[in-house]
C-alpha positions as CSV (number, residue, x, y, z in Angstrom):
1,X,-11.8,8.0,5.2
2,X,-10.1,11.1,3.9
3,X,-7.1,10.4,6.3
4,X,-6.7,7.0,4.9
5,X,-7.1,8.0,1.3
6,X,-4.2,10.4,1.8
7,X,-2.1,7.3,3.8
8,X,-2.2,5.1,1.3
9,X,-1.7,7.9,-2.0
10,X,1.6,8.9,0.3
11,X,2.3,5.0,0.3
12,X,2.0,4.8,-3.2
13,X,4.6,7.7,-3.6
14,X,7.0,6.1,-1.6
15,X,6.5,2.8,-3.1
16,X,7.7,4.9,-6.2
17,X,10.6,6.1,-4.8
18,X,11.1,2.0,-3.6
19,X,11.0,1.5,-7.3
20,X,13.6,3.9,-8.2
21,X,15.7,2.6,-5.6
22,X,15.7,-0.8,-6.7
23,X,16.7,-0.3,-10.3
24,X,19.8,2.6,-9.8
25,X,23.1,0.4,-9.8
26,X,24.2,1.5,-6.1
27,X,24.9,-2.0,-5.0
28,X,28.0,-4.3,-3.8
29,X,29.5,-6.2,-6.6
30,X,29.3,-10.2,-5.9
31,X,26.4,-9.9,-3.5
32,X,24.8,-13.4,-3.4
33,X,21.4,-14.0,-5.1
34,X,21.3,-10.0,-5.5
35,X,19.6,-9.7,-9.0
36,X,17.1,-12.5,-8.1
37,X,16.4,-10.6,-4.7
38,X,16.1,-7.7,-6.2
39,X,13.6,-8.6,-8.8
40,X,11.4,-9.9,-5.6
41,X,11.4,-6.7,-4.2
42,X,10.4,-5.1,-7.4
43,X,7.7,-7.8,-7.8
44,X,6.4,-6.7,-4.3
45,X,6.4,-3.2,-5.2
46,X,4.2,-3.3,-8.9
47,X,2.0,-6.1,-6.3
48,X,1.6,-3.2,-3.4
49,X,1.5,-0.3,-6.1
50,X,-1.4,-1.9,-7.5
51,X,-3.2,-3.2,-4.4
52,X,-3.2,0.5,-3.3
53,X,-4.8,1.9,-6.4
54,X,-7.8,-0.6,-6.0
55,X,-8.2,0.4,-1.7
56,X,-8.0,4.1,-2.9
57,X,-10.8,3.8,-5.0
58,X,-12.4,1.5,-3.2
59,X,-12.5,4.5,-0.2
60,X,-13.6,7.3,-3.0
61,X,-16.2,4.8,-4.1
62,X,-17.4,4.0,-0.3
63,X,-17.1,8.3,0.3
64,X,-19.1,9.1,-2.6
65,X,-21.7,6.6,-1.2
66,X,-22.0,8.1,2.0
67,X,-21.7,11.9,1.2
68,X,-24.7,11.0,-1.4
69,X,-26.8,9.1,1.1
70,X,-27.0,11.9,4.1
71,X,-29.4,9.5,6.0
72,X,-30.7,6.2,5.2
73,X,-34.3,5.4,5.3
74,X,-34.4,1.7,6.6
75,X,-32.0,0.0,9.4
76,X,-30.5,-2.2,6.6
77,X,-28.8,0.6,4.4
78,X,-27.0,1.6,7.8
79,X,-25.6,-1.8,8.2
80,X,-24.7,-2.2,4.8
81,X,-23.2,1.0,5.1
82,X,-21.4,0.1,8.1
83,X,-20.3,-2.9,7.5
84,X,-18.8,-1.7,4.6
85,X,-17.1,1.1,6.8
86,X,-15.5,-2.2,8.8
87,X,-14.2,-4.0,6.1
88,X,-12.7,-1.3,4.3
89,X,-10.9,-0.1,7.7
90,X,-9.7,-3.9,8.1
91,X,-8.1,-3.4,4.7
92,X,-6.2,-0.1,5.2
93,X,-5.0,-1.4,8.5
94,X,-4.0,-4.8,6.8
95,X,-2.3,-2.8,3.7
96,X,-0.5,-0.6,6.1
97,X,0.8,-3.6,8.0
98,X,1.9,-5.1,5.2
99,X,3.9,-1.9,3.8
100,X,5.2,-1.7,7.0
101,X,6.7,-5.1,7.3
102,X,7.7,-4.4,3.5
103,X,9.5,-1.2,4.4
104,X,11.3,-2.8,6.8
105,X,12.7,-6.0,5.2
106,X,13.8,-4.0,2.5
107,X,15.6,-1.2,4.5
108,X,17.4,-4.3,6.2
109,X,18.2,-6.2,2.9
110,X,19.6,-2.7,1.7
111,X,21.7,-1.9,4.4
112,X,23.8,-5.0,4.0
113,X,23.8,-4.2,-0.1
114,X,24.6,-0.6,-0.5
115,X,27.9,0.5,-1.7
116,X,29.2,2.9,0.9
């Protein structure tokens, strides 16, 4: 969980730097629907900034759980428990294929844009 906590807060810092990016006026004049596609990938930024605040404390809330429960007493608090340890890993594999797929489309949008 630690691993992923630090992931996604080193995500978040580059989303950041994403955001920087976006607004500095580095870009080819008369670039078709740049402004508008520019705004979407701000958009998607403030969307995936937020989304990783909620699944980092979602992890420090499902950490703090299990470091305070050393061993359950009954069969159900394991599954709860690990069940819980299923989802959240479906949603930091999910978030980091959607930055990924972010990353990408952006670093192919701002190749073409980019004054040299």
């Amino acid at each position: 969980i630690l691993k992923d906590i630090n992931s996604i807060e080193n995500s978040k810092f580059e989303l950041h730097y994403y955001k920087l990016l976006l607004e500095r006026p580095i870009y080819k004049p008369a670039v078709m629907n740049l402004y508008e596609t520019l705004v979407n990938y701000k958009n998607e930024v403030k969307v995936l900034s937020k989304n990783s605040t909620t699944l980092i404390n979602e992890l420090n809330s499902h950490l703090n759980r299990i470091t305070k429960k050393i061993e359950c007493k009954d069969i159900v608090c394991d599954n709860f428990l690990l069940k819980k340890q299923d989802d959240l890993c479906l949603k930091v594999f999910n978030f980091k294929t959607t930055i990924f797929n972010f990353k990408f489309r952006l670093f192919q949008y701002m190749e073409g844009v980019i004054n040299n």
